[in-house]
C-alpha positions in Angstrom: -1.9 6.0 -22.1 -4.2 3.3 -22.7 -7.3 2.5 -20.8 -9.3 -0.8 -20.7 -12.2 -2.1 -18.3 -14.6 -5.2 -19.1 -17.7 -6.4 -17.1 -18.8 -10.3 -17.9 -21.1 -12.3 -15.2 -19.4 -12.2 -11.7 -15.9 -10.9 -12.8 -15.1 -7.3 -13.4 -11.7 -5.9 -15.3 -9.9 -3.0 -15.4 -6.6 -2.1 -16.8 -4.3 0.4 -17.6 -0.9 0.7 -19.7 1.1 3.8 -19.9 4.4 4.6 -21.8 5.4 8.3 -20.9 8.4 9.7 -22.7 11.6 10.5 -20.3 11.5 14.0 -22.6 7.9 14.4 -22.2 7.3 18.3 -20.6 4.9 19.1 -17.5 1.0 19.6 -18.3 -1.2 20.6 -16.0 -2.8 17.6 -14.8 -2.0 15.6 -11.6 0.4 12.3 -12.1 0.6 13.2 -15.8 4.4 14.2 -15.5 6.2 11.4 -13.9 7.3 10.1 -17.1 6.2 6.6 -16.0 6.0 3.5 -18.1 4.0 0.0 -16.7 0.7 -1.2 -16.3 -2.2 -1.9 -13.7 -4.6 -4.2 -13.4 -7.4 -4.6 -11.3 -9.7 -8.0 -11.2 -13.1 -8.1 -8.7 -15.1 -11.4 -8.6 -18.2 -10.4 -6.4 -20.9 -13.1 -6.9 -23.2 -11.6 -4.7 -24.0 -8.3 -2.3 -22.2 -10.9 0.9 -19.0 -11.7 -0.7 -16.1 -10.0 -2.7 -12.8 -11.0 -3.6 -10.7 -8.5 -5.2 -6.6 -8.2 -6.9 -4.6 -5.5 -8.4 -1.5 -5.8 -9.5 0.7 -2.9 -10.9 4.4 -2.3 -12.0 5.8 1.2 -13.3 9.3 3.1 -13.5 10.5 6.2 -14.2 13.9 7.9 -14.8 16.0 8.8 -12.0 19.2 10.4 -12.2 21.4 9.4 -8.7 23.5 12.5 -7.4 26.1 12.5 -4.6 27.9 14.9 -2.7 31.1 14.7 -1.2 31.1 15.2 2.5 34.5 16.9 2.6 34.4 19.1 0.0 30.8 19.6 -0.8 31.5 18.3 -4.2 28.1 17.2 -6.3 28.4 13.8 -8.3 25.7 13.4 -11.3 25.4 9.8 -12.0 24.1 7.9 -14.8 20.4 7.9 -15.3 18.7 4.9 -14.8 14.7 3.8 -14.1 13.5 3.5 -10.2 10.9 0.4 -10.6 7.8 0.2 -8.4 5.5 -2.8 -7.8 2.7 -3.3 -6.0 0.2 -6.2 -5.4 -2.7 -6.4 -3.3 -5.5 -9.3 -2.3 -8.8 -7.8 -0.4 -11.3 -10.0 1.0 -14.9 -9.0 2.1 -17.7 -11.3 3.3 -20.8 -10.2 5.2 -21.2 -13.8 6.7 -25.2 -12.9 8.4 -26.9 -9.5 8.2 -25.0 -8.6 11.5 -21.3 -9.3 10.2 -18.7 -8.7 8.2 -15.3 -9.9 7.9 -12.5 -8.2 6.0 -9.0 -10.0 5.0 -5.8 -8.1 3.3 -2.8 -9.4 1.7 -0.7 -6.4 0.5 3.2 -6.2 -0.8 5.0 -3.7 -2.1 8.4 -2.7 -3.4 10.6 -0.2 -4.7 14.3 -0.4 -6.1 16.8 1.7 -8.0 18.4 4.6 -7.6 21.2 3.4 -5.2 18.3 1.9 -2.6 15.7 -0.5 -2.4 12.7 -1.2 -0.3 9.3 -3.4 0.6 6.7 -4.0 2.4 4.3 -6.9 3.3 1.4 -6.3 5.4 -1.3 -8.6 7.0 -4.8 -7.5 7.8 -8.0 -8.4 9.0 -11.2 -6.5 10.5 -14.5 -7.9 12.0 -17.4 -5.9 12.6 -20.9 -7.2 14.4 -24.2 -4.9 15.2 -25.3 -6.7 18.2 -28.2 -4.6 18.1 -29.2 -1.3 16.2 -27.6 0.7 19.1 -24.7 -1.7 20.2 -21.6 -2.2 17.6 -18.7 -4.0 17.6 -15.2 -3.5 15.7 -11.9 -5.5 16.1 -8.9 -5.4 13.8 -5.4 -6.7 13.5 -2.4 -6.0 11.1 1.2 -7.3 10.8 3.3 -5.9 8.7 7.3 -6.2 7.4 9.6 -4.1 5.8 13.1 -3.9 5.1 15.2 -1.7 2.8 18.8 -0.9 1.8 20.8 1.5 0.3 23.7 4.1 -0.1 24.1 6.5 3.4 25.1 10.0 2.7 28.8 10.3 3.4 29.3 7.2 4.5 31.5 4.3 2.3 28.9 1.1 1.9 25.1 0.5 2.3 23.1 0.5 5.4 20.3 -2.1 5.4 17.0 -1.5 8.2 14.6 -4.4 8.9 11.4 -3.8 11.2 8.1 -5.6 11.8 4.9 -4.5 13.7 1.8 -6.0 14.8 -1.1 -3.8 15.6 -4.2 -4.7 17.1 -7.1 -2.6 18.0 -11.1 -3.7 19.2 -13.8 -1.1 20.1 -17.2 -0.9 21.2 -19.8 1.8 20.6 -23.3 2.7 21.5 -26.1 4.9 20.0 -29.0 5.9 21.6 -32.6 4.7 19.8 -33.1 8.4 18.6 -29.9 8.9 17.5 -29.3 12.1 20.0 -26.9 10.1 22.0 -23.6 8.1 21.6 -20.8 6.8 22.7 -17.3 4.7 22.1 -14.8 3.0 23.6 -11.6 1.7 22.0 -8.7 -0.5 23.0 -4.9 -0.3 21.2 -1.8 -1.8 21.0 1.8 -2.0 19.3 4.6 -4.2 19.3 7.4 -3.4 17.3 10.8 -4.6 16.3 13.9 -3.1 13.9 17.5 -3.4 13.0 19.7 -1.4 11.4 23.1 -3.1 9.8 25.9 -1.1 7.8 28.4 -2.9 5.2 
């Protein structure tokens, strides 16, 4: 496991590489004994206390070994082992646009696969916040996000594939009294969602 991380100017670097044996044996230290090999890397340009831009990007796998069991008979099938592969990449945005405000923006993506099944995600996101006043705040938000995934279904012959999609939305306003004693919030919700499910 190596571990690398670099300030210059602006721009700020960190970045990790691991190669963990398959045979490697439990120690007593969390995520330490997933026998994972990849990388991840994350990159901040922040020229100033109003605006950030940030990325990280990270691949790993780790062994998997695939088992199944016959629905009749209760019969279990040990398959050949092969590596489940993980990615992930995600854009994050903040800019405090006046001493009032701040705006947030979110690009995220993930995705698994091996193992018989895959699956990912892409999500959408963005959140305001504005003090009207030092006891009167204001927060809105809003997030789509799509998924899908496939893969074999216990006891069934073929794969079963799900696609969904959601948009959330949310906006609340709250109010503190000058001595801090007192305060109060009201917030407003809602969901639409949408999935399918389709065997082959």
């Amino acid at each position: 496991r190596l571990m690398v991380g670099s300030h210059l100017g602006y721009f700020q670097f960190e970045g990790e590489f691991k190669s963990v044996s398959d045979n490697f044996s439990r120690i007593d230290r969390t995520g330490f004994d997933q026998n994972e090999k990849g990388y991840n890397f994350n990159l901040t340009f922040a020229p100033g206390s109003k605006f950030s831009i940030s990325e990280q990007f990270s691949s790993s796998s780790r062994p998997y070994t695939l088992s199944t069991t016959d629905p009749t008979t209760g019969a279990v099938t040990t398959g050949a082992t092969s590596r489940v592969q993980s990615t992930l990449n995600a854009t994050t945005l903040n800019w405090r646009f006046s001493s009032r405000s701040q705006l947030a923006l979110l690009y995220n993506t993930q995705s698994n696969s091996g193992g018989g099944s895959s699956d990912d995600v892409t999500r959408y996101g963005l959140t305001l916040n504005h003090d009207f006043t030092r006891q009167i705040s204001f927060g809105a938000g809003a997030d789509y996000t799509k998924s899908g995934s496939s893969g074999l279904v216990t006891g069934v012959t073929g794969t079963q594939s799900n696609n969904a999609t959601a948009l959330q939305g949310r906006a609340g306003i709250g109010f503190n009294s000058s001595g801090g004693h007192f305060g109060t919030r009201a917030d407003f919700s809602y969901a639409l969602t949408t999935s399918d499910t389709t065997r082959n």
